[in-house]
Residue, then its C-alpha position, 0 to 999 in steps of 0.5 A: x233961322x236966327x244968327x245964333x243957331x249953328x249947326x251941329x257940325x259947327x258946334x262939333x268942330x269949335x269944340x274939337x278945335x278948343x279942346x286940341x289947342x290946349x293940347x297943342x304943345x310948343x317946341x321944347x327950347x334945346x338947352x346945352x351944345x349943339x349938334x354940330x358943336x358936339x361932332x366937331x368937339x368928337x373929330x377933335x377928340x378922335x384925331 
């Protein structure tokens, strides 16, 4: 068997694997206050 045939099940999980990394989506970066900033802001508030 030459060096360039793969199996088919070789070929069937490099494709899955490239089409799911593109889908792959990073974390959003939270923007504006905390959690814990807004609780203690609404302890404040309630006090």
């Amino acid at each position: 068997m030459p060096a360039f045939e793969f199996s088919d099940r070789a070929v069937e999980m490099a494709l899955i694997n490239k089409i799911t990394q593109k889908t792959r989506q990073e974390k959003p970066i939270p923007r504006g206050r905390s959690i814990n900033e807004l609780m203690g802001r609404l302890s404040l508030l309630k006090k």
